[in-house]
N, C-alpha and C positions, 0 to 999 in steps of 0.2 A: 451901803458904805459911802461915806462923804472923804473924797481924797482933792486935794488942793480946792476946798470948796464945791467942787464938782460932785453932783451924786453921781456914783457908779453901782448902778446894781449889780450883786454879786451873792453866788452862793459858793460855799466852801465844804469841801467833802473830805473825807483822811484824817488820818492823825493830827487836826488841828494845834495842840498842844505841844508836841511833842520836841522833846528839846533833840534837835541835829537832824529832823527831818527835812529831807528833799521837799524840796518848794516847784511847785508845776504850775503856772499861770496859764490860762487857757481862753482865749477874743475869739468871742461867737462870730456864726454868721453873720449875713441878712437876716432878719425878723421882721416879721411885721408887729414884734412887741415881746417886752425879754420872755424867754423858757422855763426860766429858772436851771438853767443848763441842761435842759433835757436833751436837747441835740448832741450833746457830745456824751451821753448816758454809756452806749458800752465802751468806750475808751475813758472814762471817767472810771469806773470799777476795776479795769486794769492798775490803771497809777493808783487808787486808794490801797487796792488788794496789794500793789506791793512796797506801801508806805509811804507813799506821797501824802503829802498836804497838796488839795489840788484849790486852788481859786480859777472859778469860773466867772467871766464876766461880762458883762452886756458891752458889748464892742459901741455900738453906736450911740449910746448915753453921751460919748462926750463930743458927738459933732454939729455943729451947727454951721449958719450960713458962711463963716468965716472959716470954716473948713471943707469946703467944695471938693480938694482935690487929696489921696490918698499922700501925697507927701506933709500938705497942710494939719492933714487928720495925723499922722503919724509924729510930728510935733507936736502936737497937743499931747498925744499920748507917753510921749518922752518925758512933758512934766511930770506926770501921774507916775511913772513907775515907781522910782522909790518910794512914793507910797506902799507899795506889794512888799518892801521888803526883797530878800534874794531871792533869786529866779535863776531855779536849776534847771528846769523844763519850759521852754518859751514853744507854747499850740497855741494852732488856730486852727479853723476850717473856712474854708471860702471867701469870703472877706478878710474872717478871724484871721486866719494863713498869712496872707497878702502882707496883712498890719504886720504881723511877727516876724513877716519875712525883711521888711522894712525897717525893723526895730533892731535886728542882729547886730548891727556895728557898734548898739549903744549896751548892749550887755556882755556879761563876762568873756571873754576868748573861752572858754570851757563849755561855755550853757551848751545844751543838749535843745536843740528842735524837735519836733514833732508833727506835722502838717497833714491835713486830712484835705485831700482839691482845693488845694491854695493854693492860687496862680500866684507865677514870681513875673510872669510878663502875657500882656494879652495879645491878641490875634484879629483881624480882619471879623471872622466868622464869631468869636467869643464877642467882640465888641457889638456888630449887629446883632447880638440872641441879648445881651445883656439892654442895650436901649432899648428893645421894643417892649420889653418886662418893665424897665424902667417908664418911657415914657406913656403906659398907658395910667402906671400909678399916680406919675403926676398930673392927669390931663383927669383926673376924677375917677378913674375905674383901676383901685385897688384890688375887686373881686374879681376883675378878669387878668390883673396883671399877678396874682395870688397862684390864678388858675394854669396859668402858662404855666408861671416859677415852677409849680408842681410837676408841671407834666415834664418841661426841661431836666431838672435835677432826676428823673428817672432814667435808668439804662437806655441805650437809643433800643429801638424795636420793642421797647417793651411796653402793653397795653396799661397806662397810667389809673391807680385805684380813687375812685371817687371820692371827694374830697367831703364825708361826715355825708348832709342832708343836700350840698350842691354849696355854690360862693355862697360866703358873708356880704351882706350889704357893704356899699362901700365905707370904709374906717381915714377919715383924713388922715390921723396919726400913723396910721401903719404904711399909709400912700406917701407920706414925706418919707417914713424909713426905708421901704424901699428903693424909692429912687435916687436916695439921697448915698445910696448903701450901694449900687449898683453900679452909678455914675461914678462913682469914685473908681472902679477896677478897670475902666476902658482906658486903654492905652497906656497902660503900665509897664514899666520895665525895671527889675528891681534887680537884673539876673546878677550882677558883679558883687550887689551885696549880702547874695548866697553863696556867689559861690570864692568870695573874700571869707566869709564863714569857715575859721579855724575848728569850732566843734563841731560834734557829731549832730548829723541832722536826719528823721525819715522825712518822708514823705509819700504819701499814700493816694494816689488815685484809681480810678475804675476808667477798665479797656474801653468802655460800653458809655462812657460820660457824654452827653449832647453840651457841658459848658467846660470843665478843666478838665485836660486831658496831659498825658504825658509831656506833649510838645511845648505847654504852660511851664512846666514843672526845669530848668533849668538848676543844676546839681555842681558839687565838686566831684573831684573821684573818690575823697574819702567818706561823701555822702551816700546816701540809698534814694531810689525810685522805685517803689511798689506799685507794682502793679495788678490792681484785683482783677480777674477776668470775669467779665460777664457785670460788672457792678459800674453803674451808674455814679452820681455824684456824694451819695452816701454810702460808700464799701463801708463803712462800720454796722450800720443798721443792717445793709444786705448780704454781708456775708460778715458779719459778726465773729466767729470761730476761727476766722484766717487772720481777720485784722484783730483780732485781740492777742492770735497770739505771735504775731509779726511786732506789735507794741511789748509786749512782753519779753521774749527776746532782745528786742532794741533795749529795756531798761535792762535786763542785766550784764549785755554786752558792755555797758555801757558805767557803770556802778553806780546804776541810780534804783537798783535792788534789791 
């Protein structure tokens, strides 16, 4: 998709067509290169299955050097949206999160959040895990800073699954998005404009996370904090059946079902 000139990759799943359906926008991770939304796959079949139009999008498509910083990147992204049309559901995950969480004040008092380990503000310890990931990508070594990112995003204590046949050679382009995607969440604090956030918002992390953890995660009282036990920085992939059907409930609590 080409929105204010800008390509935005993006794939769209749900009743595309559908005249009065719920609209869910959803800003990926870090990548070291788009999915096609596969990261957000079983929360993706939750909002189609209950009639969402869901657009997924490559978050990092629109940042370049003049967007260094998550406030910078999050204006760029305020031109683009009406592009998308109306936005009943504003997700993200990890970055994705962050961006969305930074984007609340410029969408409806109504919208509906959704957030999978999307920090609203970072930490001492999250900042040192996220630069040494970052700077080994930009110092040439994408395959070893790949190799971290893998083993961080798994539950703490848990023995990390080999990554296919061992690292990729190193990928410049995926070592600029890393780092470029990483540097932007250190020393964030966005907590006032969540929890200024009149709509309903979830938010989903795991007890077990080595990067976003509950203490990231700053709420209203009319908000929620889930918490997966035992789940690392993916509770959807890791416990699938809880967080699918904690997003399920959230939409028809909420009449986005």
């Amino acid at each position: 998709m080409t929105h204010a000139g800008l390509a935005v990759p993006a794939a769209v799943f749900g009743p595309k067509a559908a005249a009065g359906s719920a609209h869910a926008l959803v800003f990926a991770p870090v990548t070291p290169r788009w999915d096609d939304g596969a990261f957000f796959t079983p929360v993706t079949r939750v909002l189609a299955a209950a009639g969402l139009r869901v657009t997924v999008v490559d978050t990092l498509a629109a940042w370049d050097e003049e967007t260094a910083t998550l406030d910078s990147f999050a204006a760029r992204w305020r031109t683009l949206l009406p592009e998308f049309g109306r936005v009943d559901l504003l997700c993200g995950n990890a970055l994705g999160g962050a961006l969305a969480q930074v984007l609340l004040p410029g969408v409806a008092p109504n919208a509906a959040a959704l957030l999978v380990s999307g920090p609203a503000r970072s930490d001492a310890l999250l900042d040192a895990r996220l630069t040494e990931i970052a700077d080994l990508a930009a110092g040439g070594r994408s395959d070893a800073a790949l190799a971290l990112l893998h083993r961080r995003v798994q539950p703490h204590g848990h023995r990390p699954d080999p990554i296919g046949d061992g690292p990729a050679p190193h990928d410049p382009g995926a070592g600029r998005r890393l780092a470029a995607g990483l540097r932007m969440l250190r020393g964030i604090d966005v907590s006032d404009a969540v929890r200024d956030h009149p709509g309903p918002l979830l938010q989903i992390v795991g007890s077990h996370s080595q990067l976003v953890t509950q203490r990231h995660t700053p709420a209203a009282p009319h908000h929620r904090v889930a918490v997966i036990e035992g789940a690392g920085m993916r509770p959807h992939f890791e416990r699938t059946a809880e967080v699918s059907a904690l997003v399920g409930d959230f939409l028809r609590q909420k009449g986005l079902a």
